[in-house]
N, CA, C and O of each residue as an XYZ file, in Angstrom:
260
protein
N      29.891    -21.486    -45.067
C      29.487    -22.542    -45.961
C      29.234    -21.986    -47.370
O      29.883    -22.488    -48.287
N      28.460    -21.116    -47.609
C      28.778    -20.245    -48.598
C      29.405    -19.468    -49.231
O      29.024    -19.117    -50.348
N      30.215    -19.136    -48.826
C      31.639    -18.094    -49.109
C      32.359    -19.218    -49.985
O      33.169    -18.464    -50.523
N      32.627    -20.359    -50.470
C      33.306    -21.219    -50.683
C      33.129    -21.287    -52.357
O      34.002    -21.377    -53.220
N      31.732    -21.212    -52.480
C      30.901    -21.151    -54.287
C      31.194    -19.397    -54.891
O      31.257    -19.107    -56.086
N      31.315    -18.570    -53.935
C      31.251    -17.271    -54.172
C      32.487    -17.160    -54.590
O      32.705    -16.909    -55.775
N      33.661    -17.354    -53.544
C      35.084    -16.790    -54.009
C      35.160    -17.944    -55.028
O      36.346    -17.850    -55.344
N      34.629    -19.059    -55.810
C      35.537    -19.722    -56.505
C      34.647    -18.983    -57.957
O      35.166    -19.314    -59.024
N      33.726    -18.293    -58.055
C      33.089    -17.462    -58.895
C      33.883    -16.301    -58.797
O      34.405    -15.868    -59.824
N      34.048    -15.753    -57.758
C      34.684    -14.145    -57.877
C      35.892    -14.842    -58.399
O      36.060    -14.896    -59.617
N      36.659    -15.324    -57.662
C      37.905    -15.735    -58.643
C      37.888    -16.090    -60.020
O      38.786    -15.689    -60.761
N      36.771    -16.946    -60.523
C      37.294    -16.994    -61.840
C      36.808    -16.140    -62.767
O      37.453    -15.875    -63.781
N      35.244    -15.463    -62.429
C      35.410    -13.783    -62.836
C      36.608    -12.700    -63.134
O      36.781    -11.973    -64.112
N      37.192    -12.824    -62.211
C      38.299    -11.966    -61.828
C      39.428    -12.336    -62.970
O      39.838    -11.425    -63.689
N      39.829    -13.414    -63.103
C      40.587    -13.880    -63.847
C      40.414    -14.193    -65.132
O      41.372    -14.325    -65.893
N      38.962    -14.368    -65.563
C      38.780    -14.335    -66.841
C      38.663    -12.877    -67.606
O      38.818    -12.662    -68.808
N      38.360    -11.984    -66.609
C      38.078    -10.979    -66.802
C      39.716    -10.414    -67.289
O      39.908     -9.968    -68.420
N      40.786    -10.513    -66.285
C      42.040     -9.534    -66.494
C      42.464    -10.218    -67.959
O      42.919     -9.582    -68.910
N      42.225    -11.596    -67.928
C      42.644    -12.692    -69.018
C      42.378    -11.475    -70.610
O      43.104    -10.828    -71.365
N      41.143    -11.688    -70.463
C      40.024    -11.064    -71.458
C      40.879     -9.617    -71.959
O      41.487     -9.566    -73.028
N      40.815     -8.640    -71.129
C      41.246     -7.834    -71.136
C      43.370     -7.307    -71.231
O      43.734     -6.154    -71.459
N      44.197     -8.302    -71.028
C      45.289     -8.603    -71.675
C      45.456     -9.003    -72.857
O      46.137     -8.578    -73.789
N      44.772     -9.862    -72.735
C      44.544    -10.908    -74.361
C      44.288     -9.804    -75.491
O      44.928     -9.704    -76.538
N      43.139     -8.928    -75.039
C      42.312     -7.853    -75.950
C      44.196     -6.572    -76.341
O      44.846     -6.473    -77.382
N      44.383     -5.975    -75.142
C      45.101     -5.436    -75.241
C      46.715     -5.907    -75.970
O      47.068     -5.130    -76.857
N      47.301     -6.609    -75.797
C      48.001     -7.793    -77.134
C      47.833     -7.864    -78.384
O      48.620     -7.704    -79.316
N      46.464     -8.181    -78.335
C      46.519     -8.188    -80.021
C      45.823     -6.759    -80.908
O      45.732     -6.893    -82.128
N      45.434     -5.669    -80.399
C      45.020     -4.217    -80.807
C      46.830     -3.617    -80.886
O      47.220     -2.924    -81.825
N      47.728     -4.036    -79.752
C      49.120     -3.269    -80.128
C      49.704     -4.074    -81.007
O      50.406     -3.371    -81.734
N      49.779     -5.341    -81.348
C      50.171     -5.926    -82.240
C      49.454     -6.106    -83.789
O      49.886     -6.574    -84.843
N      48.683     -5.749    -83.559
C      47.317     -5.280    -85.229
C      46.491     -6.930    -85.445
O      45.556     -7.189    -86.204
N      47.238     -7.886    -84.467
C      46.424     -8.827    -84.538
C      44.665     -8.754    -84.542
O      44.078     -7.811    -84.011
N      44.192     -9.498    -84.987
C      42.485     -8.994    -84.794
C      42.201     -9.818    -83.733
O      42.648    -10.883    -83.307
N      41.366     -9.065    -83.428
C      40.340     -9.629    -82.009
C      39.441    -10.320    -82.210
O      39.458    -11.177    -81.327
N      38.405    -10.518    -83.047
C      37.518    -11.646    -83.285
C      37.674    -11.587    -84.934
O      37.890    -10.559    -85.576
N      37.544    -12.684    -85.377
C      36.954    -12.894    -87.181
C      35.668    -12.593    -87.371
O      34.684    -12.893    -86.694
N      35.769    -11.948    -88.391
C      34.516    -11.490    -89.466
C      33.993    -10.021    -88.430
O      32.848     -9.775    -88.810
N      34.319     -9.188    -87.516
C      34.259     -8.052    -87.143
C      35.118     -7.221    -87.404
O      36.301     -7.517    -87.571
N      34.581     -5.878    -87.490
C      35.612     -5.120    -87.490
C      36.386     -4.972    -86.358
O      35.869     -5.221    -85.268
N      38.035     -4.453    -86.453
C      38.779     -4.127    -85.246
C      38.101     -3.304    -84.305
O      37.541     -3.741    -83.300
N      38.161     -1.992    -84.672
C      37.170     -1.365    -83.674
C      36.041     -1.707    -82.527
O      36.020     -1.644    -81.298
N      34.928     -2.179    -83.755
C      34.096     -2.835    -82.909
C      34.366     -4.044    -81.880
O      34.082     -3.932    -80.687
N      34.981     -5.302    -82.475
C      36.057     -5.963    -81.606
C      36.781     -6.190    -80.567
O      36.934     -7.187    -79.863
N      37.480     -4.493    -80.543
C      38.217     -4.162    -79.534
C      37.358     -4.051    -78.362
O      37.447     -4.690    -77.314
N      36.048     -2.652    -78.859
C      35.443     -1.863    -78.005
C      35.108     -3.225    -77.178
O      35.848     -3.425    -76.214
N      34.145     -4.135    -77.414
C      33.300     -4.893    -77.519
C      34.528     -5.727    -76.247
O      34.495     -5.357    -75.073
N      35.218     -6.496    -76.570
C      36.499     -7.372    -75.482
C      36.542     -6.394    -74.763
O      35.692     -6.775    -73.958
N      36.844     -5.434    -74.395
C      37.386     -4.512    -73.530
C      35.940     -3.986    -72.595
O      36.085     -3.128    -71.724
N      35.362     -4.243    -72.715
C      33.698     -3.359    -72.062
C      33.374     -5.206    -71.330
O      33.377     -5.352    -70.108
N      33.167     -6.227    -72.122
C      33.510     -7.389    -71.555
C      34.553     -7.617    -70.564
O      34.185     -7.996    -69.452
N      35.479     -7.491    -70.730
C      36.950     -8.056    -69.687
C      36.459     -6.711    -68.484
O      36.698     -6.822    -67.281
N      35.940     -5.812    -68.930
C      36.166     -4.542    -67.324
C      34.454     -5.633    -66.628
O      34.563     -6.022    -65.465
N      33.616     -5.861    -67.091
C      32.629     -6.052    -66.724
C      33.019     -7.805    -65.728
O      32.786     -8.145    -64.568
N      33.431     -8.246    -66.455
C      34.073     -9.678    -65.962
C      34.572     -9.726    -64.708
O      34.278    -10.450    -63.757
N      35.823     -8.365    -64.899
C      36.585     -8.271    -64.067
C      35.995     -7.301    -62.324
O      36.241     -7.352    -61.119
N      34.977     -6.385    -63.456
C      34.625     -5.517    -62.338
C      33.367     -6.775    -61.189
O      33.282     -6.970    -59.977
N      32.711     -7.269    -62.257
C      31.839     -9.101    -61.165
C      32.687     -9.784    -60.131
O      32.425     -9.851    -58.929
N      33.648    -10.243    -60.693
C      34.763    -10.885    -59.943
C      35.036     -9.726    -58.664
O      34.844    -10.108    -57.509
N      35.359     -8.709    -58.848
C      35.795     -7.915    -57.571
C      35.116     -7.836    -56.728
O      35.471     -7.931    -55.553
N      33.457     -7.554    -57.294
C      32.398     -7.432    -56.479
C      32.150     -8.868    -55.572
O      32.009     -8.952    -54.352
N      32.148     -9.878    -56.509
C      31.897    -11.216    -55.295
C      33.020    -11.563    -54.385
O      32.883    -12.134    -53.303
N      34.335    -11.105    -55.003
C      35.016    -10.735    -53.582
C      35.181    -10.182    -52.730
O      35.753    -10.564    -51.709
N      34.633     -8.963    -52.986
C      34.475     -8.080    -51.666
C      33.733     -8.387    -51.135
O      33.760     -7.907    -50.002
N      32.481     -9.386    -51.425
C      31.273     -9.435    -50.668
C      31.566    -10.995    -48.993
O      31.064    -11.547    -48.014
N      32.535    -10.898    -49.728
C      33.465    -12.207    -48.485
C      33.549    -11.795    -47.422
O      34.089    -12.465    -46.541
């Protein structure tokens, strides 16, 4: 009965997370910027430490199935 709220969290963890982290990676090889009014750097670091954290939640509430 519970497993049902969990995987639809781990899933969209999971997916916002790889999202996050493609998206990030796209626009740093293309020189596109990652957020307005930050610097790239910070930007980057910042999406990328987000999308692993997103992604690494999502894994965890799926494994916990």
């Amino acid at each position: 009965m519970e497993s049902g709220p969990e995987a639809f969290a781990g899933t969209a963890f999971a997916l916002f997370g790889a999202g996050l982290l493609v998206w990030t990676g796209v626009c740093v090889r293309t020189g596109m910027p990652v957020a307005d009014g930050v610097s790239r750097p910070v930007a980057a670091v910042a999406a990328l430490l987000a999308g692993a954290l997103f992604l690494t939640t999502g894994c965890w509430l799926l494994a916990g199935l």
